[in-house]
C-alpha positions as CSV (number, residue, x, y, z in Angstrom):
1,X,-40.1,-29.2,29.1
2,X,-41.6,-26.1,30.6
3,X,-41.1,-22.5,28.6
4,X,-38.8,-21.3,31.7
5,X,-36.7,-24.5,31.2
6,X,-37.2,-23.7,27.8
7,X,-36.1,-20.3,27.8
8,X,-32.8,-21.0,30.2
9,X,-31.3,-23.3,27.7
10,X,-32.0,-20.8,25.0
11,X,-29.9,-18.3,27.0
12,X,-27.2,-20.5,27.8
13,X,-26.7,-21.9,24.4
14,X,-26.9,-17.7,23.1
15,X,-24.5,-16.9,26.2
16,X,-22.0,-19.7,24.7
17,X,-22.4,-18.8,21.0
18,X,-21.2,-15.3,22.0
19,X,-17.9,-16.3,24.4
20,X,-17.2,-18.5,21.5
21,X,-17.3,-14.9,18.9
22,X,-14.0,-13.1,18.5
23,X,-13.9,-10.2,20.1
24,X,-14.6,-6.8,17.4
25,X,-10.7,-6.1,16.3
26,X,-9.4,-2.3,16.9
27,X,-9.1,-0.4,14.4
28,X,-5.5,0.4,13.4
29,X,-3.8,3.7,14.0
30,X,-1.7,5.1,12.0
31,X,0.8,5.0,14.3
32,X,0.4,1.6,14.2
33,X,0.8,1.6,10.5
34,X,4.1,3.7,10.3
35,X,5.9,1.5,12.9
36,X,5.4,-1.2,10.7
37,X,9.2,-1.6,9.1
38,X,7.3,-1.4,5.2
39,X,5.5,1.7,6.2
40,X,8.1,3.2,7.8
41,X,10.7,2.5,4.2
42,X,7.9,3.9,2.2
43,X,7.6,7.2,4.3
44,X,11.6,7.1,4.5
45,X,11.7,6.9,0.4
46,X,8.8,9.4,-0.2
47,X,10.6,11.9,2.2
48,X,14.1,11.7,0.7
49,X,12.7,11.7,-2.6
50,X,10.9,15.3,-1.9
51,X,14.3,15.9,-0.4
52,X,16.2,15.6,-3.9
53,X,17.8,12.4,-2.4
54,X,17.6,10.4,-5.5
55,X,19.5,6.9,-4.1
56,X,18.5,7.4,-0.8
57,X,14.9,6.9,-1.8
58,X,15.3,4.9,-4.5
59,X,17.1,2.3,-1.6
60,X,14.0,3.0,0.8
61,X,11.3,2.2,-1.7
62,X,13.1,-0.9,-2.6
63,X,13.2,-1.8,1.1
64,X,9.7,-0.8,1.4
65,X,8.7,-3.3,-1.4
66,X,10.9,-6.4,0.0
67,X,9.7,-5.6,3.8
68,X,6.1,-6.1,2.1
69,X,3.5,-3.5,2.0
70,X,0.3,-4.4,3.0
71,X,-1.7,-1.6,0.7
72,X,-2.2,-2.0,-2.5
73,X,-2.0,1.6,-3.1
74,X,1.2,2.1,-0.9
75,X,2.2,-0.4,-3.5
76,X,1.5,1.5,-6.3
77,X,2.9,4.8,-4.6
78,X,6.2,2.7,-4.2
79,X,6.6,1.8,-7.6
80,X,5.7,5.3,-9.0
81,X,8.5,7.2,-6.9
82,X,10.9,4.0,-8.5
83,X,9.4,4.9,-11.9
84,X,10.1,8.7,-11.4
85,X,13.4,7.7,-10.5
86,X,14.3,5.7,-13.1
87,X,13.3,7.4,-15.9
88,X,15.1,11.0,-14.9
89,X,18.0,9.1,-14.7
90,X,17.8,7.6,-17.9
91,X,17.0,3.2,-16.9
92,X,13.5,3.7,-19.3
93,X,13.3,-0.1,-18.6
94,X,13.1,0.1,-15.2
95,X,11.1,3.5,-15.9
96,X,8.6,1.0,-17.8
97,X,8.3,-1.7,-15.5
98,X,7.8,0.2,-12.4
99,X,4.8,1.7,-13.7
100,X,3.2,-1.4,-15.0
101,X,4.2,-3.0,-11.3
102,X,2.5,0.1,-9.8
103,X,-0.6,-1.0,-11.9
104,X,-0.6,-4.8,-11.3
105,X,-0.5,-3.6,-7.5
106,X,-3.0,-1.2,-7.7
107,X,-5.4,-1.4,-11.0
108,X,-6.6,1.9,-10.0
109,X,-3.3,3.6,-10.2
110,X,-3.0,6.8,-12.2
111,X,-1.0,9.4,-12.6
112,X,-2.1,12.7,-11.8
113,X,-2.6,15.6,-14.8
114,X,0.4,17.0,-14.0
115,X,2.6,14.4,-13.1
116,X,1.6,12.9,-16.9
117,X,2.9,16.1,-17.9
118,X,6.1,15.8,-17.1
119,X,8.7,15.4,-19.6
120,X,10.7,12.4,-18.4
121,X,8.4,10.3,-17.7
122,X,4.9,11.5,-18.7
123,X,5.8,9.8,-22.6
124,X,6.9,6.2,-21.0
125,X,3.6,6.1,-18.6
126,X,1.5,7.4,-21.6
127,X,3.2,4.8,-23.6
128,X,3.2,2.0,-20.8
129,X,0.1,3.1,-19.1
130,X,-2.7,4.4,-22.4
């Protein structure tokens, strides 16, 4: 075979390796993420949690968990807001669980300084959570 022979078939096997390559995926959005029915429950419980809207959020999170998070971390954040919940209402089993879900989810998880501070349920994470 001659080098220009040679050198076409090269090209055309290279040309077909790269139509056979998936194209690069785009990068998600986050709009993309919070229209996702998970996402959306997990912003929905967050909110009416800072709201005061103890059942409302404690309904979205749970929603947010079944619908199936994709983030370990959202996770996590889901299961501490349930913890939270839970133990300033006085279900310390629940309380307890929710924070060792929220680690199993995420073994990063932590709770901040302050939030360990807090009298309701900095003892149970301390406890849970050493």
């Amino acid at each position: 075979m001659t080098k220009t022979l040679l050198l076409s078939l090269s090209t055309a096997v290279l040309l077909l390796a790269a139509g056979c390559a998936q194209p690069p995926q785009a990068p998600v959005g986050l709009l993309d993420v919070t229209a996702r029915p998970a996402e959306k429950a997990l912003l929905a419980g967050i909110r009416t949690y800072e709201d005061g809207q103890y059942a409302e959020s404690e309904k979205q999170l749970n929603a947010a968990l079944q619908a199936g998070l994709v983030s370990a971390k959202d996770m996590a954040a889901a299961q501490k807001y349930l913890a939270f919940i839970y133990c300033t209402s006085n279900r310390v089993p629940l309380c307890e669980n929710a924070f060792r879900e929220a680690r199993k989810a995420d073994p990063a998880f932590a709770l901040s300084r302050s939030e360990q501070g807090h009298p309701s349920w900095g003892p149970v994470y301390k406890r849970v959570l050493p």
